[in-house]
C-alpha positions in Angstrom: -45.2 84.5 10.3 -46.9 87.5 12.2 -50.2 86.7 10.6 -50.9 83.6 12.5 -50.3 85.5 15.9 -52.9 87.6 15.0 -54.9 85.0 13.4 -57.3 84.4 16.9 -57.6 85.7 20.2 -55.6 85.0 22.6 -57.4 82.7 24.7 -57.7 80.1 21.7 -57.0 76.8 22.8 -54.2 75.3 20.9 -54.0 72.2 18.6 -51.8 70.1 21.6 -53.8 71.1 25.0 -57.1 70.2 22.4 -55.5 66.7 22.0 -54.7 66.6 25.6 -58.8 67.7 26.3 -60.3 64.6 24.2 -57.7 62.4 25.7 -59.3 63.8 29.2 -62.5 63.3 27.4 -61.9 59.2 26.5 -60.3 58.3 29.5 -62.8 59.4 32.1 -65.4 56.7 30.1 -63.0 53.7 30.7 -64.5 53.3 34.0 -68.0 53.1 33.0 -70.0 50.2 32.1 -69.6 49.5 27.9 -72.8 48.9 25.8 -70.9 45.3 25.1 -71.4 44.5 28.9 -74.8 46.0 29.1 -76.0 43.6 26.2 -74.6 40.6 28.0 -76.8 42.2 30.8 -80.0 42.2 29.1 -79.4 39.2 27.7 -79.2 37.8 31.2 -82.3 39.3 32.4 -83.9 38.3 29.4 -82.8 34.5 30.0 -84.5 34.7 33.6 -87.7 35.2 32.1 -87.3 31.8 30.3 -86.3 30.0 33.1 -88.6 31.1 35.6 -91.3 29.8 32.9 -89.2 26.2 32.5 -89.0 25.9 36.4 -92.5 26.5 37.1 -93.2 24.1 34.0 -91.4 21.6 34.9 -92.2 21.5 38.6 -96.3 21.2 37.7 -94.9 18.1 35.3 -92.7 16.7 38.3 -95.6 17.0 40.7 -97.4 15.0 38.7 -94.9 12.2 38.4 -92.7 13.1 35.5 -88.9 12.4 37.1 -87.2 13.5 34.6 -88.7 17.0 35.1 -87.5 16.8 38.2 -83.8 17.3 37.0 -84.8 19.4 34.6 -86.3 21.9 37.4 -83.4 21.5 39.2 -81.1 22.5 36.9 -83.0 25.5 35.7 -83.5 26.7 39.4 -79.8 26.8 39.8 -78.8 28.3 37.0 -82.0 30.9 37.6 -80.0 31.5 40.6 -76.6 32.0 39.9 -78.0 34.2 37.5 -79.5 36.7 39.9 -75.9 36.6 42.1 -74.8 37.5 38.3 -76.8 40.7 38.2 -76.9 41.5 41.4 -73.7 41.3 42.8 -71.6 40.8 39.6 -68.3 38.6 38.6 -65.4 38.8 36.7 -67.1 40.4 33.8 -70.3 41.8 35.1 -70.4 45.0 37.3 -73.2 44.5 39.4 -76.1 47.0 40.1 -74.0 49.5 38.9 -76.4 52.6 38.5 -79.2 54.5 40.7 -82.1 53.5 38.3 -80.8 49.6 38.7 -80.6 50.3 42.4 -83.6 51.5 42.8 -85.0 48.4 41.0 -83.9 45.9 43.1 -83.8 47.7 46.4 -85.8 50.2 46.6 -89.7 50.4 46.4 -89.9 47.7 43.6 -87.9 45.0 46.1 -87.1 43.0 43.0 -84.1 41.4 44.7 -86.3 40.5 47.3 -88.8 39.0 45.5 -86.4 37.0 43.3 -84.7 35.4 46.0 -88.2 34.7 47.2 -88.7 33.0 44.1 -85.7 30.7 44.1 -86.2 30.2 48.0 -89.6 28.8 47.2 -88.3 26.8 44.4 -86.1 25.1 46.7 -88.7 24.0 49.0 -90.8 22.9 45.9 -88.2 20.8 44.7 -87.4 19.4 48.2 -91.2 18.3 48.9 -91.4 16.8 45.7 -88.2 14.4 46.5 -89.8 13.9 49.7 -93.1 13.0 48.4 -96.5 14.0 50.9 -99.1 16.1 50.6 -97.1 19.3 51.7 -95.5 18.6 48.1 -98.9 20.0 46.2 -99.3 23.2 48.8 -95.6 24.2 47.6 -96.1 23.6 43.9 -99.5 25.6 44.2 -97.5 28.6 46.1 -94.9 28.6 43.3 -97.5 28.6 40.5 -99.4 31.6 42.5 -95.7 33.5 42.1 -95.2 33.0 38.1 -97.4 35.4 37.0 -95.9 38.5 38.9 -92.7 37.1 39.1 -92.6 37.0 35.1 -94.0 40.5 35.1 -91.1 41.7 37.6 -88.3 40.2 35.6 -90.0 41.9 32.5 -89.2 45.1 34.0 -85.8 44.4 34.7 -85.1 43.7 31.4 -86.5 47.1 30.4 -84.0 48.7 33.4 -81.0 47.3 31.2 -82.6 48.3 27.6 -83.0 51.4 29.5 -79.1 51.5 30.5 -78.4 50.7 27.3 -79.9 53.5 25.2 -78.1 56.0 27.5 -75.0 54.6 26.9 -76.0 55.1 23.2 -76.9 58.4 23.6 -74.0 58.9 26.0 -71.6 57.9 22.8 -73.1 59.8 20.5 -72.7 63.2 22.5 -69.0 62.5 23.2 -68.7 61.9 19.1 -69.9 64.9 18.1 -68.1 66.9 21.1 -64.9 65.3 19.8 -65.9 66.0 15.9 -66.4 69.7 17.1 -63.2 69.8 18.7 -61.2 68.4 16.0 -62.8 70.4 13.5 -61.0 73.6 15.4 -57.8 71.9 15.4 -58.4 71.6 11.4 -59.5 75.5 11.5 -56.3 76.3 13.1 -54.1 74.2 11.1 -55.4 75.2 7.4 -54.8 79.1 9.5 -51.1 78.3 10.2 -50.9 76.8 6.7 -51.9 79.0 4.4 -49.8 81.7 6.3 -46.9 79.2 5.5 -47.7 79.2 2.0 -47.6 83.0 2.2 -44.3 83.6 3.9 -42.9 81.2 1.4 -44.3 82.8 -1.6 -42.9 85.9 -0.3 -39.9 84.7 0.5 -39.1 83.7 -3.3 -36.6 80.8 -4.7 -35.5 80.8 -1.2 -38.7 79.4 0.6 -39.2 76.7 -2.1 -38.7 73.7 0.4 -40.8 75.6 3.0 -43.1 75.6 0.6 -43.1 72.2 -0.6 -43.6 71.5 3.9 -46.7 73.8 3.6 -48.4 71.5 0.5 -47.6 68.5 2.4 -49.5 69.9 5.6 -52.3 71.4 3.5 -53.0 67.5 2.1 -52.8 66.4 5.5 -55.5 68.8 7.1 -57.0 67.9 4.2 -57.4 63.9 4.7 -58.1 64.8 8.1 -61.4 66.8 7.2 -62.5 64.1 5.1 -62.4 61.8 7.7 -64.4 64.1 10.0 -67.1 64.2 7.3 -67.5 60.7 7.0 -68.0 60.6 10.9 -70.5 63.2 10.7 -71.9 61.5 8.3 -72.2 58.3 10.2 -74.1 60.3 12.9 -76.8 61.2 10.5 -77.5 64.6 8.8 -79.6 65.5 12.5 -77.0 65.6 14.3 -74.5 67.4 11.4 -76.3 70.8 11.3 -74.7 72.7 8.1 -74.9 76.1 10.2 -72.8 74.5 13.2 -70.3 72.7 10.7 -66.5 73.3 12.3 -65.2 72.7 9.0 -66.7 75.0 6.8 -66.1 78.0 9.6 -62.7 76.9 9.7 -62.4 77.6 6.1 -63.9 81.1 6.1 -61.2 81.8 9.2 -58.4 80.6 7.5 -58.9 82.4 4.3 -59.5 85.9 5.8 -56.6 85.1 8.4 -54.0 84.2 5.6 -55.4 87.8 3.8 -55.4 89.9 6.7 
C-alpha cells in the first residue's frame, strides 16, 4: 500500500476534513434568508401594488356615496398596512429588511418607508373625513388620489428590490453547487486512487488477498455510483457551467490510473 502515499502531495486535503469543509460550507447558509422566504416576499410587495389601487378606488367610490366601498377601503387599508409592518419589520416567518440594497430602499435616499406610512397615514384621514362627512372629506380624497401615481411607482420598485434578492440567492446557490460538485469530485479522485492500489496489492498478494479483493470491487462500484450522481448534478446545472476541461471526474481518472501504475 506504499503507492497511495505517494499517490499526491502531501498537502492534499483528505476525503474526511473535505466532508467536514462542505459541512462548513452548508451550515454557514442556514442563517441566511431562503429563495422560499424571498418569494413570499415578493409576493407581498407585489400584493401592495393591488391594494394601494383598490384603496384609492374605493375611496373615489365612497366619496361619492357608495357605503359599501367604504368597508371595502377599510379593509384594504389595514391589511395594506400590516403588510408594510410585514416587510419592514418582519414576523414569525418574515426577516425584515434583511439586506443593505433593501435598507437602502426604505431608508435611505429613496425614503420608501417613509412615504408608505405616508400613504396609509393619509388613508386614515381619508377614511375618517368620509365617516364624518364635510367638505374637508373631498380635500383628503383629492390628496390621496394626488399620491397613487408615485406611490404605485415606488411600490413597483420594491418589488424589483426582492426579484433583485431573489436572483442572488439563485446565483448564490448555484456557486455553492458547483463548489461542492468540485469538491466531491476530488474525494472521488482520491478514492478510485486508493482503490485501484487495493486492487493491486491484492492481485499481488495472490489466493491470499481474494476477500481484499472482493472489498476493493465493492468500493470501485461505490465511487462509481457516486460519479454518476455527480454527472447528473452537473448536468442539472447546464453544460455552461460543466466545462469538459475543468471536469473533476475525468482528472480524477487520469490520476488514479497513473497513481495505481506508478
Amino acid at each position: 500500500m506504499h503507492a497511495s502515499r505517494a499517490s499526491g502531495p502531501a498537502h492534499r486535503r483528505s476525503p474526511l476534513c473535505t466532508f467536514r469543509h462542505m459541512k462548513r460550507q452548508t451550515d454557514s447558509t442556514h442563517d441566511r434568508v431562503s429563495a422560499q422566504v424571498i418569494g413570499e416576499l415578493i409576493n407581498l410587495a407585489g400584493r401592495q401594488r393591488m391594494l394601494s389601487q383598490r384603496i384609492v378606488l374605493h375611496v373615489l367610490l365612497a366619496s361619492r356615496g357608495d357605503g359599501a366601498a367604504l368597508d371595502v377601503a377599510r379593509q384594504c387599508a389595514a391589511a395594506f398596512a400590516n403588510a408594510h409592518a410585514d416587510l419592514v419589520d418582519g414576523n414569525k416567518q418574515l426577516p425584515g429588511v434583511f439586506s443593505d440594497a433593501l435598507r437602502q430602499l426604505y431608508f435611505g435616499a429613496a425614503r420608501a418607508d417613509e412615504h408608505v406610512r405616508r400613504f396609509i397615514a393619509r388613508t386614515a384621514d381619508a377614511l375618517a373625513s368620509l365617516e364624518a362627512g364635510g367638505e374637508a372629506a373631498h380635500e383628503q380624497v383629492d390628496a390621496l388620489v394626488k399620491q397613487a401615481t408615485p406611490l404605485l411607482d415606488l411600490l413597483q420598485q420594491i418589488t424589483l428590490a426582492y426579484q433583485n434578492e431573489m436572483r442572488g440567492v439563485e446565483a448564490e446557490t448555484l456557486k455553492r453547487q458547483a463548489s461542492i460538485a468540485e469538491q466531491l469530485g476530488s474525494i472521488s479522485m482520491q478514492a478510485n486512487i486508493v482503490a485501484l492500489n487495493a486492487r493491486i496489492a491484492a492481485a499481488r498478494a495472490g489466493s491470499s488477498g481474494r476477500e481484499f479483493a472482493v472489498i476493493t470491487m465493492v468500493l470501485a462500484d461505490i465511487i462509481k455510483e457516486m460519479d454518476q450522481l455527480m454527472f447528473s448534478v452537473i448536468g442539472a446545472r447546464g453544460t455552461a457551467d460543466a466545462s469538459p476541461g475543468r471536469s473533476p471526474f475525468a482528472h480524477g481518472r487520469h490520476a488514479s490510473a497513473g497513481a495505481a501504475l506508478r
